[in-house]
N, C-alpha and C positions, 0 to 999 in steps of 0.2 A: 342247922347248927344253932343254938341256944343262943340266943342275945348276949347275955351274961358269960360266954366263952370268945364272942368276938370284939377286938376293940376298931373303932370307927375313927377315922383323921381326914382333914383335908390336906390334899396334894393336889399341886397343878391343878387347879379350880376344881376339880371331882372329888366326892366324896369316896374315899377305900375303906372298905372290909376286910381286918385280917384277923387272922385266927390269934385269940391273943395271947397263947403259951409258947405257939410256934412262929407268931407275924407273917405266916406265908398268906398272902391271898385268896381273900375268897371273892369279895365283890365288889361292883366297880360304879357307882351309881354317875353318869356322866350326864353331859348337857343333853344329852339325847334318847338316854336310856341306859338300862342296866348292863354292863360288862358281866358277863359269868368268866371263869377261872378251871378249865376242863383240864382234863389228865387223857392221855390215849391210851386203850388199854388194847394191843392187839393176842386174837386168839388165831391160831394155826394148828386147828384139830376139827375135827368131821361133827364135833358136839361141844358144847362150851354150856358150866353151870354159870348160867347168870349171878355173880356172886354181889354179895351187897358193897361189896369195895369196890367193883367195877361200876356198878350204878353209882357211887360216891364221884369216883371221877369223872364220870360224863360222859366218855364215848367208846364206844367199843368194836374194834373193826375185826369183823369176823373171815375167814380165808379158809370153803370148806370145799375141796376139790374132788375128792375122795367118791363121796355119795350125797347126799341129802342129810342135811344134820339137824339135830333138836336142839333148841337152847331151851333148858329147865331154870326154872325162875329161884332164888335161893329163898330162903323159908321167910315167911311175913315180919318173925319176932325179926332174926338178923338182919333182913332190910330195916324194918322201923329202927333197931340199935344202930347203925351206922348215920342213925341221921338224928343228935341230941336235940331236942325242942321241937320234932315234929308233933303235931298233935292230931285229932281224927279229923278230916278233911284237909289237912293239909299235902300239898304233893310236890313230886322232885319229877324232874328226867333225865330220861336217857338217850341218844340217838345212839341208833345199833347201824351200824353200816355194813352189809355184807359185801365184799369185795371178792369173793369165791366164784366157781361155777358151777355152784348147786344152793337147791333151796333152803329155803332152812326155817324150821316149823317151830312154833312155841310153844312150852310146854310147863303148865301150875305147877308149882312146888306146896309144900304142908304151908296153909293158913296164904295161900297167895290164889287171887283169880284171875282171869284175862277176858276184860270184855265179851272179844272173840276166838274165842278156844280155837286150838288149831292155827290160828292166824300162821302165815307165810311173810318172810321177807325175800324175794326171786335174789337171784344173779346178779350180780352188780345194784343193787335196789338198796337202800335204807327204810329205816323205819323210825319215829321218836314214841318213844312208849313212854308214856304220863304214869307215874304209881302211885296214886293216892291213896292214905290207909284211910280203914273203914274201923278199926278194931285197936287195943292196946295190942294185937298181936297178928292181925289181918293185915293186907292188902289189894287193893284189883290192879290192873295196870291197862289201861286203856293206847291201842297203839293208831298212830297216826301214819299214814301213809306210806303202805305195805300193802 
């Protein structure tokens, strides 16, 4: 989010981030470290397009009991648009949680890459996928512990 779209206040000794058309929160800088502000986004389908509102939120807990399901990455420009004031090396995450009892394989969308193609999150397994853009209209997304 764009500096210039959030306004900044102290409260109770922490500094807060809030969005500043809407004042919902976004960050929480405390005595200790950063607070982030996540949304759940649950999927209960055998595939789910990783869509860039879902990566905005934070987390996504996936429920794919069916067979083995592909989560497709949504397009590089629409993730970079859900996130104003990114710039090229900058990056967001995501944790993907799957909560199912099948695998579930990753799969690039137009102008998106993934480290490790293919990559798997198993059965009850998460993953945190880092998206860093490369491009005014790229992505790669680098996934951590899957």
């Amino acid at each position: 989010m764009a500096f210039s779209l959030v306004k900044s206040i102290w409260e109770s000794g922490v500094l807060r981030f809030r969005n500043k058309a809407t004042r919902t929160p976004v960050a929480t800088i405390g005595t200790l470290r950063l607070h982030e502000y996540l949304t759940v986004t649950n999927v209960d389908a055998q595939d789910n397009t990783l869509t860039a509102a879902q990566i905005a939120g934070g987390i996504v807990v996936h429920t794919s009991e069916v067979g083995g399901g592909t989560v497709t990455l949504d397009t590089g420009v629409n993730i970079i648009a859900a996130f104003p004031g990114l710039a090229i090396g900058d990056s967001v995450k995501c944790y993907y949680i799957n909560d199912g009892t099948e695998v579930l394989t990753l799969a690039v969308g137009v102008g998106t890459a993934i480290l490790d193609v293919a990559q798997t999150i198993t059965a009850n397994e998460a993953a945190v996928l880092v998206i860093l853009m490369d491009s005014a209209t790229t992505v790669t997304v680098y996934t951590i512990g899957a």
